[in-house]
PDB file as gemmi writes it, atoms N, CA and C in Angstrom:
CRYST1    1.000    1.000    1.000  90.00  90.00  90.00 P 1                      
ATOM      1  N   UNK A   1       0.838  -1.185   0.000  1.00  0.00           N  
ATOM      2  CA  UNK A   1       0.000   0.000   0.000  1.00  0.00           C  
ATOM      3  C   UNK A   1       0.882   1.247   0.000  1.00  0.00           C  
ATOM      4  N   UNK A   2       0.474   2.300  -0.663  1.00  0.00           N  
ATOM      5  CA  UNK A   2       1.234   3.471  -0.711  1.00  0.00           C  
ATOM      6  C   UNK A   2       1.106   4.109   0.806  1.00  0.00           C  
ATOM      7  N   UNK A   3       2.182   5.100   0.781  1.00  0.00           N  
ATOM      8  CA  UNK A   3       2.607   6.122   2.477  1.00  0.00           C  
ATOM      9  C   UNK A   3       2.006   6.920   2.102  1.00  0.00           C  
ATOM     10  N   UNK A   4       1.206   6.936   2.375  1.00  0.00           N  
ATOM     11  CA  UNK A   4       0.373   8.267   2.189  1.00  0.00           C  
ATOM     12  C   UNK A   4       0.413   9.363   3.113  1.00  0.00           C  
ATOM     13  N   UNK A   5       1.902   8.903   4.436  1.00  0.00           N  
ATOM     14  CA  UNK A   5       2.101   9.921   5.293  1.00  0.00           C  
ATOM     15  C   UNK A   5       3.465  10.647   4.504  1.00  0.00           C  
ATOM     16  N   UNK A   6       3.817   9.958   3.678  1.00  0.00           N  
ATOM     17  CA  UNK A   6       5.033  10.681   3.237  1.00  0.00           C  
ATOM     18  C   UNK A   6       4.782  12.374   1.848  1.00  0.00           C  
ATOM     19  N   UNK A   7       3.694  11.809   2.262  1.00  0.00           N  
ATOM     20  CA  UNK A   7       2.647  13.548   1.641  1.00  0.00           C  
ATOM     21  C   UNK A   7       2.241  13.753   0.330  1.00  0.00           C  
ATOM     22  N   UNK A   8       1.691  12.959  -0.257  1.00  0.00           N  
ATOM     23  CA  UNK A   8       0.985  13.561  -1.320  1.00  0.00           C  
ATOM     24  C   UNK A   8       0.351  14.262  -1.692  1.00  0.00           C  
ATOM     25  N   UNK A   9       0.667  15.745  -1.907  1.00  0.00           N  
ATOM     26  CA  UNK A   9      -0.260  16.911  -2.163  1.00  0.00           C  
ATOM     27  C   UNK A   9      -1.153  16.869  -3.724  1.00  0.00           C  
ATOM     28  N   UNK A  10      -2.246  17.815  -3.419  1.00  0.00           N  
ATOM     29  CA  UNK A  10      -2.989  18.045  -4.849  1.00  0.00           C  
ATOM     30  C   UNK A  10      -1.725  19.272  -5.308  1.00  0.00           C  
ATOM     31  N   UNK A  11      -1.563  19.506  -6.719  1.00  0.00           N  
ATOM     32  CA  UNK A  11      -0.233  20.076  -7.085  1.00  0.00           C  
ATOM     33  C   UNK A  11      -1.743  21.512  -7.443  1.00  0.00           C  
ATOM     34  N   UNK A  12      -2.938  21.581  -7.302  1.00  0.00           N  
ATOM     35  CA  UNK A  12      -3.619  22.704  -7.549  1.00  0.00           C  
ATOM     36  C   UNK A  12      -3.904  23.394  -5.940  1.00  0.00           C  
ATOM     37  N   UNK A  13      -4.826  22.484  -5.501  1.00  0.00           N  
ATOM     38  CA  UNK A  13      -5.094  23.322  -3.951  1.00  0.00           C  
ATOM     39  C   UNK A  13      -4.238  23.138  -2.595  1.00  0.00           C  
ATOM     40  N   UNK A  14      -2.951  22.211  -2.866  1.00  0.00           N  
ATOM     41  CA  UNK A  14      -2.005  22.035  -2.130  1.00  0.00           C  
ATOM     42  C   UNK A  14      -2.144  21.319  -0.729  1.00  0.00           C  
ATOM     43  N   UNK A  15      -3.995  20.752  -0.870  1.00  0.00           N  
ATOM     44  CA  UNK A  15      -3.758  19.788   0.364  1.00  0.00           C  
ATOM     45  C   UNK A  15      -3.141  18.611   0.064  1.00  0.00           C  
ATOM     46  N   UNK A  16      -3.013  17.803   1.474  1.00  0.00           N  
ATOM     47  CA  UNK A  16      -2.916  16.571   1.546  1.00  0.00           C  
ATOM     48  C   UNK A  16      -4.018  15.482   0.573  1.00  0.00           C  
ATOM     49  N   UNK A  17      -3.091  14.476  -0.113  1.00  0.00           N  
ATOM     50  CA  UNK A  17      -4.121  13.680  -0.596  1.00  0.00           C  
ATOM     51  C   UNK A  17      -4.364  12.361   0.259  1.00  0.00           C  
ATOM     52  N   UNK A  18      -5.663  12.326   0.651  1.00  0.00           N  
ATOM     53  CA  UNK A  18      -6.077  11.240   1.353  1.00  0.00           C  
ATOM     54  C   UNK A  18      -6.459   9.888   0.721  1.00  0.00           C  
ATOM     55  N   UNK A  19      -6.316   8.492   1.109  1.00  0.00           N  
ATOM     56  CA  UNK A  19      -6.422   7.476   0.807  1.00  0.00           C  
ATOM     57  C   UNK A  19      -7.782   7.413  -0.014  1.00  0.00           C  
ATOM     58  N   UNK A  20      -8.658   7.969   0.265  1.00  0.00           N  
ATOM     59  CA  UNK A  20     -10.323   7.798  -0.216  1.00  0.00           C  
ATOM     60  C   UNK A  20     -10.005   8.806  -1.288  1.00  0.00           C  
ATOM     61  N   UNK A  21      -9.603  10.239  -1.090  1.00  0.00           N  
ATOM     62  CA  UNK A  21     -10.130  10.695  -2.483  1.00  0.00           C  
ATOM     63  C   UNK A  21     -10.166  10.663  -3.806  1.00  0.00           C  
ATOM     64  N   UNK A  22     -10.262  11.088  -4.393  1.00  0.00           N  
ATOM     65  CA  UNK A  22     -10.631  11.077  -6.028  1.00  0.00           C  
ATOM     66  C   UNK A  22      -9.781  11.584  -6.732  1.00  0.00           C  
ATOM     67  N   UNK A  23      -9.092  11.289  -7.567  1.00  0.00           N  
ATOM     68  CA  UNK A  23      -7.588  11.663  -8.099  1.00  0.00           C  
ATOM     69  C   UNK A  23      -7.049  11.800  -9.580  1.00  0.00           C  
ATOM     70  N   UNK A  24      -6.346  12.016  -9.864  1.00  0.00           N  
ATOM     71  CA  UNK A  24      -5.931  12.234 -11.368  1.00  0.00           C  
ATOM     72  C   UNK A  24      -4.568  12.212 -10.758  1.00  0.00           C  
ATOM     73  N   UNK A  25      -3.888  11.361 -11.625  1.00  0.00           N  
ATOM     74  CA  UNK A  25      -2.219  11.657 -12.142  1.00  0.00           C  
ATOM     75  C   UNK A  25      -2.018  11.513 -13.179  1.00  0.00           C  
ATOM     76  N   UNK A  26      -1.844  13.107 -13.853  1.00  0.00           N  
ATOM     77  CA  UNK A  26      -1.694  13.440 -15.225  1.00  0.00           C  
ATOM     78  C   UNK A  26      -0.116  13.461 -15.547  1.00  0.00           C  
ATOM     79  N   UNK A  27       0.084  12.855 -17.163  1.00  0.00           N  
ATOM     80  CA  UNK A  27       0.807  13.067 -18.108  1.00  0.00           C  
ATOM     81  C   UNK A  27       2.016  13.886 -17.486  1.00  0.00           C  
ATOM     82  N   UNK A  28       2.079  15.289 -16.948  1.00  0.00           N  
ATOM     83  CA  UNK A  28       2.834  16.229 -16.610  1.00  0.00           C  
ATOM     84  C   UNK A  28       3.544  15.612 -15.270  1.00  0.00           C  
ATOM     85  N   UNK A  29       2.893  14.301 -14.262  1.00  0.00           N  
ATOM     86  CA  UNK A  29       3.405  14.082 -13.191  1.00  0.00           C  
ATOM     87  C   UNK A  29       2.702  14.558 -11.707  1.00  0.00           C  
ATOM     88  N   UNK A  30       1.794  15.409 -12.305  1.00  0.00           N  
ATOM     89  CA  UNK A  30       0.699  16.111 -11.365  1.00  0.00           C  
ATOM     90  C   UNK A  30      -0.349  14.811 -10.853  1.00  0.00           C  
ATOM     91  N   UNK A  31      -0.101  15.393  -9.510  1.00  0.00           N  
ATOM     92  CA  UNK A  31      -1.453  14.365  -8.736  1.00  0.00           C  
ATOM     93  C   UNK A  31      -2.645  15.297  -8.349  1.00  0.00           C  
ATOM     94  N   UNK A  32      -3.811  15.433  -8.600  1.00  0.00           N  
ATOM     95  CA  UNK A  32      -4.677  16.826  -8.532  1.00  0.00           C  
ATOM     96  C   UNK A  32      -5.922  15.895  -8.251  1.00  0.00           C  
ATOM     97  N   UNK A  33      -6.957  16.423  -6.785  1.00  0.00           N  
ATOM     98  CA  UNK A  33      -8.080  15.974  -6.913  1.00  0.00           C  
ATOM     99  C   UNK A  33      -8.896  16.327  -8.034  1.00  0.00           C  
ATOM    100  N   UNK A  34     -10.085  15.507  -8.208  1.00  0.00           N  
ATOM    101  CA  UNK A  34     -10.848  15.774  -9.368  1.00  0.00           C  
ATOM    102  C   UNK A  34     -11.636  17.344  -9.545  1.00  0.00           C  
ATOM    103  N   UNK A  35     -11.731  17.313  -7.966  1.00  0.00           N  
ATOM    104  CA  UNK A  35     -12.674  18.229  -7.825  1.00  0.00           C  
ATOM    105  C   UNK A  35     -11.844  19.520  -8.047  1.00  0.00           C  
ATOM    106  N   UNK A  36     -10.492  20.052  -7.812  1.00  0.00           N  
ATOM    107  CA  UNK A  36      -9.819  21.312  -7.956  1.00  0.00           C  
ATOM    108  C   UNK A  36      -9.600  21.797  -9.152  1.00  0.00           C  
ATOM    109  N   UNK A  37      -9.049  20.453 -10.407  1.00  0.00           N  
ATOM    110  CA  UNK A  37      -8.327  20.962 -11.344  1.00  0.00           C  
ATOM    111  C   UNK A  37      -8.713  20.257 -12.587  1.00  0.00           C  
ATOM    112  N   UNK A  38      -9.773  20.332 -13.959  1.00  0.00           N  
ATOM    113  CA  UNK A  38      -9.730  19.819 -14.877  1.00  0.00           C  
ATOM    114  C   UNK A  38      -8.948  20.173 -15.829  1.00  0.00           C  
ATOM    115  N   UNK A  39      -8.357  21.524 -15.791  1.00  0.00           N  
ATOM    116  CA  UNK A  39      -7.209  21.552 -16.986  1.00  0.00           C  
ATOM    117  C   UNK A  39      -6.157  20.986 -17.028  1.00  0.00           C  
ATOM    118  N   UNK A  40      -5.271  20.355 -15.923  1.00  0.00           N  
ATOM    119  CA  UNK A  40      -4.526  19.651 -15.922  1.00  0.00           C  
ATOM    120  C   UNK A  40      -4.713  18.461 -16.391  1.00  0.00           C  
ATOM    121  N   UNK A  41      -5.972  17.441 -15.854  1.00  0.00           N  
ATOM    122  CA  UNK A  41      -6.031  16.501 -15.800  1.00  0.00           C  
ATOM    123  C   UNK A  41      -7.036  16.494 -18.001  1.00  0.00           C  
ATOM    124  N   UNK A  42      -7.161  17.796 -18.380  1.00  0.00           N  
ATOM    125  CA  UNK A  42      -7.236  17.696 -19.829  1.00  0.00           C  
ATOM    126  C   UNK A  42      -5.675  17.458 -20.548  1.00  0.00           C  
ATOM    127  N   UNK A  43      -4.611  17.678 -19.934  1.00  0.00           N  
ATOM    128  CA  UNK A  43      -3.158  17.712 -20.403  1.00  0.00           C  
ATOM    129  C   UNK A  43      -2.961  16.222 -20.441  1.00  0.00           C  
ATOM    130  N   UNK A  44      -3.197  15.010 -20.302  1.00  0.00           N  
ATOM    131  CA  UNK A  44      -3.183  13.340 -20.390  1.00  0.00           C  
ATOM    132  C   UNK A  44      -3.683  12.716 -19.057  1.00  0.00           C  
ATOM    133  N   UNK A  45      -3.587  11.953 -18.914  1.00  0.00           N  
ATOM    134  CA  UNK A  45      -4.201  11.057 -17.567  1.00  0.00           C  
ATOM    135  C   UNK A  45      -3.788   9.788 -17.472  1.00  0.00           C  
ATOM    136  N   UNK A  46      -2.769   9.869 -16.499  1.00  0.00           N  
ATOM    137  CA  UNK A  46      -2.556   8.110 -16.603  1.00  0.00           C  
ATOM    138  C   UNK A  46      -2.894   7.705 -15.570  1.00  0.00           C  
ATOM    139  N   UNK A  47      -3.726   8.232 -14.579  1.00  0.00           N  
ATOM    140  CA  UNK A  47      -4.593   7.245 -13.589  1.00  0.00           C  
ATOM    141  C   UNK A  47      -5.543   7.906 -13.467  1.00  0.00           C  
ATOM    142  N   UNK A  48      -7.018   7.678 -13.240  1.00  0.00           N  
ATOM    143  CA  UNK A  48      -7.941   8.295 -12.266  1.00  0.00           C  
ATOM    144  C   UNK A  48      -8.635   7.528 -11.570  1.00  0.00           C  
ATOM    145  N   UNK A  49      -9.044   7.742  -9.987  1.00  0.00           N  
ATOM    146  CA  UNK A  49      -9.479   7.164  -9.553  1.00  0.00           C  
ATOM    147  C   UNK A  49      -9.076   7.314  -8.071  1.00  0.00           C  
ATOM    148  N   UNK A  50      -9.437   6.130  -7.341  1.00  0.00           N  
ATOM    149  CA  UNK A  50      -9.237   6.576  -5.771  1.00  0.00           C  
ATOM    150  C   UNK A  50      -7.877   6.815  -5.372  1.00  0.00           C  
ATOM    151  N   UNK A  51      -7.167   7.568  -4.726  1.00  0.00           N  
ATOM    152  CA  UNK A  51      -5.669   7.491  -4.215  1.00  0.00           C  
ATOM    153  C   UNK A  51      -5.412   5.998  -3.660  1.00  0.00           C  
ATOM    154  N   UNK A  52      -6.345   5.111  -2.925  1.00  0.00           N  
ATOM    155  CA  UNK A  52      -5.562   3.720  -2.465  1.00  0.00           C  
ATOM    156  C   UNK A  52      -5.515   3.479  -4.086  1.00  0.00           C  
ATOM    157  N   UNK A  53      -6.031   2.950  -4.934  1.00  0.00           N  
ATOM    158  CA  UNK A  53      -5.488   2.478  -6.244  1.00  0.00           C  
ATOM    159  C   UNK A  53      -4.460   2.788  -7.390  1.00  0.00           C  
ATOM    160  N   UNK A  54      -3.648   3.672  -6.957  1.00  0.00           N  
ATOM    161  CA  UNK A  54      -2.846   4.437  -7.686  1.00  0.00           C  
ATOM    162  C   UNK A  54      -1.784   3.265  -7.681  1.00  0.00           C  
ATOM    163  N   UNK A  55      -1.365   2.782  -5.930  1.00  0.00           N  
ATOM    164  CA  UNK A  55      -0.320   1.741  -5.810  1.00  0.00           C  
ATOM    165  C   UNK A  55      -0.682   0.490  -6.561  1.00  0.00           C  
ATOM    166  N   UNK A  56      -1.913   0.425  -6.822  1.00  0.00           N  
ATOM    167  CA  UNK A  56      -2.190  -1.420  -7.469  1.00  0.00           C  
ATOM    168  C   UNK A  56      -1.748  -1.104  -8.352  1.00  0.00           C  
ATOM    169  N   UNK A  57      -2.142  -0.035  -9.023  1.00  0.00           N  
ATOM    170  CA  UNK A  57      -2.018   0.155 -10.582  1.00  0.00           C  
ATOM    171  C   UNK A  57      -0.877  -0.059 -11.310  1.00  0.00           C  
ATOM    172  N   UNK A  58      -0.279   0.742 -10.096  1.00  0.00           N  
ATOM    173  CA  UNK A  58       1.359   0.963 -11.223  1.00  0.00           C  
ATOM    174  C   UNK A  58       2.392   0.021 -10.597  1.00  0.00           C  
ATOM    175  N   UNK A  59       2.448  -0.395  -9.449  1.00  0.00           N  
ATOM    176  CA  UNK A  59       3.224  -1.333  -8.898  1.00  0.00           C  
ATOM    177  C   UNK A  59       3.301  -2.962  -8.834  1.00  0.00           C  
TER     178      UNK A  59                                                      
END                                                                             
């Protein structure tokens, strides 16, 4: 499972990203909730979905 204490911020509203929320990690390397930032996540998307699934995905 990913550390999610080792801080994953939204790279738009600069909180913490929590295990439950809703996510985009776009193309550029940006991790951005859904809810802050769609222009980024219009720049490519190689994940969306909950922050726990980011680690299944790619690891």
């Amino acid at each position: 499972m990913m550390n999610y204490a080792a801080g994953l911020t939204c790279s738009t509203c600069g909180k913490k990203i929590l295990e439950k929320d809703l996510i985009a990690w776009t193309e550029k390397n940006n991790v951005v909730h859904l809810i802050c930032d769609t222009v980024q996540i219009s720049e490519g998307v190689r994940f969306m979905g909950r922050a726990e699934e980011l680690n299944e995905q790619f690891l």
